[in-house]
C-alpha positions as CSV (number, residue, x, y, z in Angstrom):
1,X,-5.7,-18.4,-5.5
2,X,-3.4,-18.3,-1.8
3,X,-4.1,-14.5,-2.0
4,X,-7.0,-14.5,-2.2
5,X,-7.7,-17.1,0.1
6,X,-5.5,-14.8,2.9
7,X,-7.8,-12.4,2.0
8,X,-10.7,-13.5,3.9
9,X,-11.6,-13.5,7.6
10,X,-10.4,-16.5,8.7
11,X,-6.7,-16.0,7.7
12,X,-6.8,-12.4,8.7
13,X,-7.9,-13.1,12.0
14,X,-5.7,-16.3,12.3
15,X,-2.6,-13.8,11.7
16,X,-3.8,-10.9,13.9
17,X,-3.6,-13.7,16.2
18,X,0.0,-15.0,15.8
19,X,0.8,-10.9,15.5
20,X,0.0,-10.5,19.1
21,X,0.6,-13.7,20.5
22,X,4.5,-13.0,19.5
23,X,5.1,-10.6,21.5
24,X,7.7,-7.8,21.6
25,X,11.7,-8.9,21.3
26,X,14.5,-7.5,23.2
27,X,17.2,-5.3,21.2
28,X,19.0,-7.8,19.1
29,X,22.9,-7.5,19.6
30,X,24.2,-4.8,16.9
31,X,24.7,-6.2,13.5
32,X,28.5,-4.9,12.3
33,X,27.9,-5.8,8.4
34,X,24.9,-6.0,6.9
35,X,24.2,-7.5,3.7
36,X,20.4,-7.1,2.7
37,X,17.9,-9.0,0.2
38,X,14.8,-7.9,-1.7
39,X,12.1,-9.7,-3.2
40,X,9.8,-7.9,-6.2
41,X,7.2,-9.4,-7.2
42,X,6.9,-8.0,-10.3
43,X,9.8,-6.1,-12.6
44,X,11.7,-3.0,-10.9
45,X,10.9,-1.5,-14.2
46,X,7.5,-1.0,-13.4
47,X,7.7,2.4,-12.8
48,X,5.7,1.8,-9.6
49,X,5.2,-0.3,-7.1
50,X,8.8,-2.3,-6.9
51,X,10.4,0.4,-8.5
52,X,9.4,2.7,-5.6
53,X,10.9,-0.1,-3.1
54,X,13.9,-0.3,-5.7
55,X,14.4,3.2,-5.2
56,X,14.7,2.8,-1.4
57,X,16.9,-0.5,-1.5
58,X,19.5,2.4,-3.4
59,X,19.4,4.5,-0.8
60,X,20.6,1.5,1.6
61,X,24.0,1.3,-0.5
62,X,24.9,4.9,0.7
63,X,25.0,3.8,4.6
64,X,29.2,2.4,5.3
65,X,27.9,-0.3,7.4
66,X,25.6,-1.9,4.5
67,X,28.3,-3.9,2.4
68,X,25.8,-5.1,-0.3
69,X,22.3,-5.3,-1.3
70,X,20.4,-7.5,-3.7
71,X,16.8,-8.1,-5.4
72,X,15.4,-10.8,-7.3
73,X,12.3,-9.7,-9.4
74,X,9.1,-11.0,-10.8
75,X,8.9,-13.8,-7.5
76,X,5.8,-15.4,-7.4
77,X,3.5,-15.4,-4.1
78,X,4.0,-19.0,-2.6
79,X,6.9,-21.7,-3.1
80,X,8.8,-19.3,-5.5
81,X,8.9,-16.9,-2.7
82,X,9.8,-19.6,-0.4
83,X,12.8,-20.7,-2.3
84,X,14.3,-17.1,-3.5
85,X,14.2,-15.9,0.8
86,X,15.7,-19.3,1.4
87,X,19.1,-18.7,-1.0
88,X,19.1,-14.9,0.4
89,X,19.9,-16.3,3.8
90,X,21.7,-19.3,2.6
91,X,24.4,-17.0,0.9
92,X,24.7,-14.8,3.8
93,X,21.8,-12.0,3.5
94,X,21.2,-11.2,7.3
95,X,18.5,-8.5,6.3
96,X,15.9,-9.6,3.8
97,X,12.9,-7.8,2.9
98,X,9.9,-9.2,1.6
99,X,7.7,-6.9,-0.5
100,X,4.2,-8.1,-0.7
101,X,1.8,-9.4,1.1
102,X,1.2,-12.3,-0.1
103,X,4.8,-13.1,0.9
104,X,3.9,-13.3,4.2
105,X,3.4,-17.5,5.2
106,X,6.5,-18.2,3.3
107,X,8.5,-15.5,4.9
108,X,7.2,-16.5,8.3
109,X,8.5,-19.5,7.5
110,X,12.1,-19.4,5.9
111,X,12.5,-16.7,9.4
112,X,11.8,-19.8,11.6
113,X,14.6,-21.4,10.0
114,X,17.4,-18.8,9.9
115,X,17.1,-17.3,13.4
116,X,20.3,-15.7,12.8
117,X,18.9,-13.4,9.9
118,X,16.1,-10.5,10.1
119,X,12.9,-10.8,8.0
120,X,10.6,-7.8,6.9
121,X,7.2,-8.3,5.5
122,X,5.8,-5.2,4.1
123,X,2.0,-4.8,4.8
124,X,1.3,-8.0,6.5
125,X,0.7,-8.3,10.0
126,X,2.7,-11.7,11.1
127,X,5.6,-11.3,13.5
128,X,8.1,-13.7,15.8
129,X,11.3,-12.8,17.2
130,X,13.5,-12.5,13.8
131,X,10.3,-11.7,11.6
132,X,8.1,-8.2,11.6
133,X,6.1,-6.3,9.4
134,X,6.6,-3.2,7.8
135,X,4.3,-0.7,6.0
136,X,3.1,2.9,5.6
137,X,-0.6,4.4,6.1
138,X,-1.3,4.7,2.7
139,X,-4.7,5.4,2.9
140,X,-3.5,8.8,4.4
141,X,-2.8,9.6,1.3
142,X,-5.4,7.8,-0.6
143,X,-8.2,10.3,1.3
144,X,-6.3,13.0,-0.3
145,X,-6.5,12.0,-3.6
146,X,-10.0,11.3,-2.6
147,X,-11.3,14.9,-2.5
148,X,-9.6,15.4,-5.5
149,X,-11.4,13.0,-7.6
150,X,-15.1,14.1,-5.9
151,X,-14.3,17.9,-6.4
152,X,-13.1,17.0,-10.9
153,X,-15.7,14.2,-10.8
154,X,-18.6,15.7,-13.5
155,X,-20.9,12.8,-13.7
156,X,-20.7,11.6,-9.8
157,X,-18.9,8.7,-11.4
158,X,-15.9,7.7,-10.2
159,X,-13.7,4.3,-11.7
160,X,-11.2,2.2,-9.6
161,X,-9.0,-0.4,-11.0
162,X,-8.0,-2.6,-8.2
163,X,-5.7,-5.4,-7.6
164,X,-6.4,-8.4,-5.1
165,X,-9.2,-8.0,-2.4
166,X,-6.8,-7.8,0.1
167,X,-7.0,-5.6,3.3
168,X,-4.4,-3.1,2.4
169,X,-6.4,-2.7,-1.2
170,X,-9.8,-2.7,0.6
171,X,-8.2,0.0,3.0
172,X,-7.2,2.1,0.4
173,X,-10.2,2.0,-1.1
174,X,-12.6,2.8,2.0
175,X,-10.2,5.8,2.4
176,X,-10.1,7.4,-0.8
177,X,-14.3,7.1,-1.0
178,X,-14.4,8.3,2.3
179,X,-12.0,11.8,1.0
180,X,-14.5,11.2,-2.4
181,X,-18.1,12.1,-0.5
182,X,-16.6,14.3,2.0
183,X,-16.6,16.6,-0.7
184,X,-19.0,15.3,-2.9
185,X,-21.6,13.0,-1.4
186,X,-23.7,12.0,-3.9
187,X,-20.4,10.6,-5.5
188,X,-20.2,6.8,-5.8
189,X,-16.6,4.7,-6.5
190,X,-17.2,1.8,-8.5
191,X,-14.8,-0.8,-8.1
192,X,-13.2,-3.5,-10.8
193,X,-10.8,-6.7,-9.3
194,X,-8.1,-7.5,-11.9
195,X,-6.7,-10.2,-9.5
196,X,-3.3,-9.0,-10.8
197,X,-0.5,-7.1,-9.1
198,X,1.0,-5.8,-12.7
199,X,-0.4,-6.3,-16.1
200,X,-0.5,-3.8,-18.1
201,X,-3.1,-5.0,-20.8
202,X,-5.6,-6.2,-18.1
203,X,-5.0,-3.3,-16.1
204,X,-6.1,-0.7,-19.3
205,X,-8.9,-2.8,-20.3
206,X,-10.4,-2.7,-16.7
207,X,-10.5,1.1,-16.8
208,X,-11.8,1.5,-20.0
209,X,-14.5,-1.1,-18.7
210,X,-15.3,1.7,-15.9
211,X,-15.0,4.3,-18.7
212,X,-17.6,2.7,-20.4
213,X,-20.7,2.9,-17.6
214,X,-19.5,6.4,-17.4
215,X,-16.7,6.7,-14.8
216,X,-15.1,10.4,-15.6
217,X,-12.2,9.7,-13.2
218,X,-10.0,6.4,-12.9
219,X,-7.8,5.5,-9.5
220,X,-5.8,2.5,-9.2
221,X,-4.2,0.0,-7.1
222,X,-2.3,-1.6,-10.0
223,X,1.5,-1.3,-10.2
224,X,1.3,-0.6,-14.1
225,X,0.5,3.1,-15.8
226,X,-2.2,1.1,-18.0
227,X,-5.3,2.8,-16.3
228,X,-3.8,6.2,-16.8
229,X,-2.9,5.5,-20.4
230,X,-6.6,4.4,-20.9
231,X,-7.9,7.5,-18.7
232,X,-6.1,9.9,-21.4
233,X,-7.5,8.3,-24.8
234,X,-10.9,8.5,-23.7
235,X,-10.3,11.8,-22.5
236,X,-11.5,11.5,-18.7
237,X,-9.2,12.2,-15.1
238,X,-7.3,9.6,-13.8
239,X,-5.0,9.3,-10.6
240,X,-1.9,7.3,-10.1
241,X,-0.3,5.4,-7.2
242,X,2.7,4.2,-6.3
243,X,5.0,6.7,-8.0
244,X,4.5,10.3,-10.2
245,X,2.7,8.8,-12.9
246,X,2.1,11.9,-14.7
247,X,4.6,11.2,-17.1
248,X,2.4,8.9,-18.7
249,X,-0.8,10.6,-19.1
250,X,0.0,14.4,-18.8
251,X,-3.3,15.5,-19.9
252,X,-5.8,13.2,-17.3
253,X,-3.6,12.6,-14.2
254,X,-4.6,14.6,-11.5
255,X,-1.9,13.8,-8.8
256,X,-1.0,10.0,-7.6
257,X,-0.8,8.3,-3.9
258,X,2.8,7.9,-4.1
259,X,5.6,6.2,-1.8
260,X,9.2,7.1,-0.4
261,X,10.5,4.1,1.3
262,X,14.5,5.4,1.4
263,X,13.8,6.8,5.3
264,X,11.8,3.6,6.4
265,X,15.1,1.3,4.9
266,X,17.6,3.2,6.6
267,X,16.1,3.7,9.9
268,X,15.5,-0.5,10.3
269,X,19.3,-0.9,8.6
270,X,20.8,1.8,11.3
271,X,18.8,0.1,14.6
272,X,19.7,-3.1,13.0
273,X,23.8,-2.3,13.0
274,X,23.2,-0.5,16.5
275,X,21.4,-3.3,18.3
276,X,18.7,-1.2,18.4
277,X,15.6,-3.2,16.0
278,X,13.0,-4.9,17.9
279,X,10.3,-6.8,16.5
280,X,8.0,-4.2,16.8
281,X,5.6,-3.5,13.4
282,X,6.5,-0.8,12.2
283,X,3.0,1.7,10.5
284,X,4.6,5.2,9.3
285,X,2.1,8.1,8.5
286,X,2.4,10.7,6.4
287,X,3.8,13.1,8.7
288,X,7.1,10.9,8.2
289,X,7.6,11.6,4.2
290,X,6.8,7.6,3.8
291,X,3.7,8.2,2.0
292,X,2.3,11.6,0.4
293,X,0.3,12.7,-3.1
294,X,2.0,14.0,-6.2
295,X,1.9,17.5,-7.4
296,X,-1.3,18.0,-8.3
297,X,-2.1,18.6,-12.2
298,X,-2.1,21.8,-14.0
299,X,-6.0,21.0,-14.4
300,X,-6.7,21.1,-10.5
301,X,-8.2,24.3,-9.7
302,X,-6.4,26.6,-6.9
303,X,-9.3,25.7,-4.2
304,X,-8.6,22.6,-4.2
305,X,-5.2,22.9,-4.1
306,X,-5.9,25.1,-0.5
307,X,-8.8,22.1,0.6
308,X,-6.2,19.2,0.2
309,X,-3.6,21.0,1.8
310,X,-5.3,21.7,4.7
311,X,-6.3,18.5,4.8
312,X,-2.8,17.1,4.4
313,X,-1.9,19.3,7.7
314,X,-4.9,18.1,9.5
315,X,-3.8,14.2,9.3
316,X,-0.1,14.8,9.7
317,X,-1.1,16.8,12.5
318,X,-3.4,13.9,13.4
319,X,-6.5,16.5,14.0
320,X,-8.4,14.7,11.3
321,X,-8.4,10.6,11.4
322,X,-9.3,9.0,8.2
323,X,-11.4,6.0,10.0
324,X,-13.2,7.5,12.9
325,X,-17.1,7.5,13.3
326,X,-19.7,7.8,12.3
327,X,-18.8,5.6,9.2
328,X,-21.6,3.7,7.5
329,X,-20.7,0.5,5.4
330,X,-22.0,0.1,1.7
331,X,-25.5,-1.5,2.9
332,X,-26.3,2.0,5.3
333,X,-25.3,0.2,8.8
334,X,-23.2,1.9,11.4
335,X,-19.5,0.2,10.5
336,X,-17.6,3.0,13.0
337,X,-19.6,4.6,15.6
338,X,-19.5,8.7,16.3
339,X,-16.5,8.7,18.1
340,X,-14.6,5.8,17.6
341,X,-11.5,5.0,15.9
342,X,-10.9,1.9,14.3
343,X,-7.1,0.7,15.9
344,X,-4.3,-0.8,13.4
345,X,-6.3,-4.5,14.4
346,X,-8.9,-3.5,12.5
347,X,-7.3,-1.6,9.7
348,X,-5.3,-4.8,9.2
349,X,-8.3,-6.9,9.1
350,X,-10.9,-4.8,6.8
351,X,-12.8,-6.8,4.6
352,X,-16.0,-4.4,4.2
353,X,-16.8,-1.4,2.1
354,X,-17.7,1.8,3.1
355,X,-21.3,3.4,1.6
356,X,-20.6,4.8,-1.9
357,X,-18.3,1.9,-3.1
358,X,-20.4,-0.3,-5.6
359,X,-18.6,-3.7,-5.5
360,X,-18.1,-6.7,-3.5
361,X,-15.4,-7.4,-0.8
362,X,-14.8,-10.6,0.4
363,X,-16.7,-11.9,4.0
């Protein structure tokens, strides 16, 4: 499928390309009314993923200058999204943001032809002088919930239901194994591709798959609460993302990666009325609020509570750097040298797994 397909090297490295070739833009002149478009690719009712971003777009109606905001849901990655961006800016949307990444190529494209109306692409890395990406360094967060899963993990066993092999999901993934064997390293993270964003059904039957070869914990990159619904009726941890999913699973979550994108909205809407937005991407960390973990579980015992709190200061405080050497990729071989620090670049790009993660990532 196309996301797949951007997946791989090739694409990635064709758009890290066009990303710096762009170049920064001067302040655009200020924007007096701002009318601003979102595109879901799944329902806002999700209770993550686009309901987080939902959540934010609310938080845009509260600003005087931001005289109405809009979404369309469940938008396929491709033509669909093509079209829907097309009638945002066609009725007068100056501000439109586009919420996955595999909305990227048709976003760059409907931005070429309405120069008059700002694009956002959350987690991709394509830019021009209307058009920027947007994101937050979730995988902050997912080394967090990392050590929580290796310090309840009995069996060294650890499930994750994942989505598309993407960079941001391969990312997320590194991360959290990475906060996994830093507590526990004979810990390994077995991964399962559902090659879905949000299906609930598919997304349950994956984790009870892991459950099966004796995962004790489940982690996600799913949109849907189906992994921790399955983590509870077989009686085994599971952590959430996107949102607090503990509602759904009170007695196996742990704590969730979760997002706040209300700040990250207003702040491009504000420089946007004030002629202050610039094509510059736009990476938040967790010191910002943008991304963070969810109150850990009743389960989680008080020392781990102090670790991941410490550790939370550490990377807001940026004295502890989630990808910096010495890293070794799933086959044993130096991936990050002692010292070194892989650059947004090469976060952007990642296409391998880190040792301890048993599954395949696209070359």
């Amino acid at each position: 499928c196309e996301l797949v397909r951007m997946a791989r090297v090739g694409a990635a490295a064709l758009a890290l390309a066009l990303w710096a070739m762009a170049g920064s833009a001067a302040a655009v002149e200020p924007v007096k009314e701002i009318r601003a478009g979102f595109v879901y690719v799944a329902p806002v009712g999700d209770a993550g993923w686009n309901w987080a971003h939902d959540e934010g777009r609310k938080g845009l109606e509260k600003l005087p200058f931001v005289s109405r905001t809009r979404f369309v849901e469940n938008v396929r990655e491709g033509a669909d999204a093509t079209r829907v961006m097309t009638q945002f800016a066609e009725m007068g949307f100056n501000l439109i943001f586009a919420t996955s990444y595999g909305y990227m190529d048709p976003c760059a494209e409907v931005a070429a032809k309405y120069p008059n109306a700002f694009f956002l692409h959350c987690s991709g890395s394509r830019r021009s002088a209307n058009m920027t990406s947007y994101f937050g360094r979730m995988y902050q967060a997912r080394y967090l919930t990392g050590i929580v899963a290796g310090k309840m993990t009995k069996r060294d066993q650890i499930g994750y239901v994942a989505a598309h092999p993407i960079p941001e999901v391969i990312r997320g993934i590194n991360a959290f194994t990475l906060g996994v064997r830093s507590v526990n390293p004979k810990a390994k993270v077995r991964v399962v591709w559902t090659y879905t964003w949000f299906d609930p059904a598919r997304e349950k039957q994956a984790a009870e798959s892991l459950i099966e070869v004796g995962a004790d914990v489940i982690a996600q990159h799913q949109d849907s609460a189906g992994p921790q619904q399955a983590a509870q009726e077989k009686g085994v941890w599971s952590i959430g993302y996107n949102t607090d999913q503990s509602r759904f699973a009170p007695k196996a979550h742990l704590t969730s990666a979760v997002w706040n994108w209300g700040p990250l909205y207003t702040k491009i809407a504000t420089e946007l009325h004030e002629g202050r937005w610039t094509n510059e991407p736009v990476w938040w960390g967790i010191e910002t609020g943008i991304v963070d973990i969810a109150p850990l579980g009743p389960m989680v015992p008080d020392e781990v509570r102090t670790l991941v709190a410490k550790r939370k200061r550490e990377i807001a405080e940026k004295r502890l750097v989630v990808f910096r050497g010495p890293v070794r990729d799933q086959g044993g071989r130096t991936a990050i040298p002692e010292g070194k620090t892989l650059d947004d670049a090469e976060l952007q790009a990642m296409n391998w797994f880190v040792e301890g993660v048993e599954g395949k990532a696209p070359r």
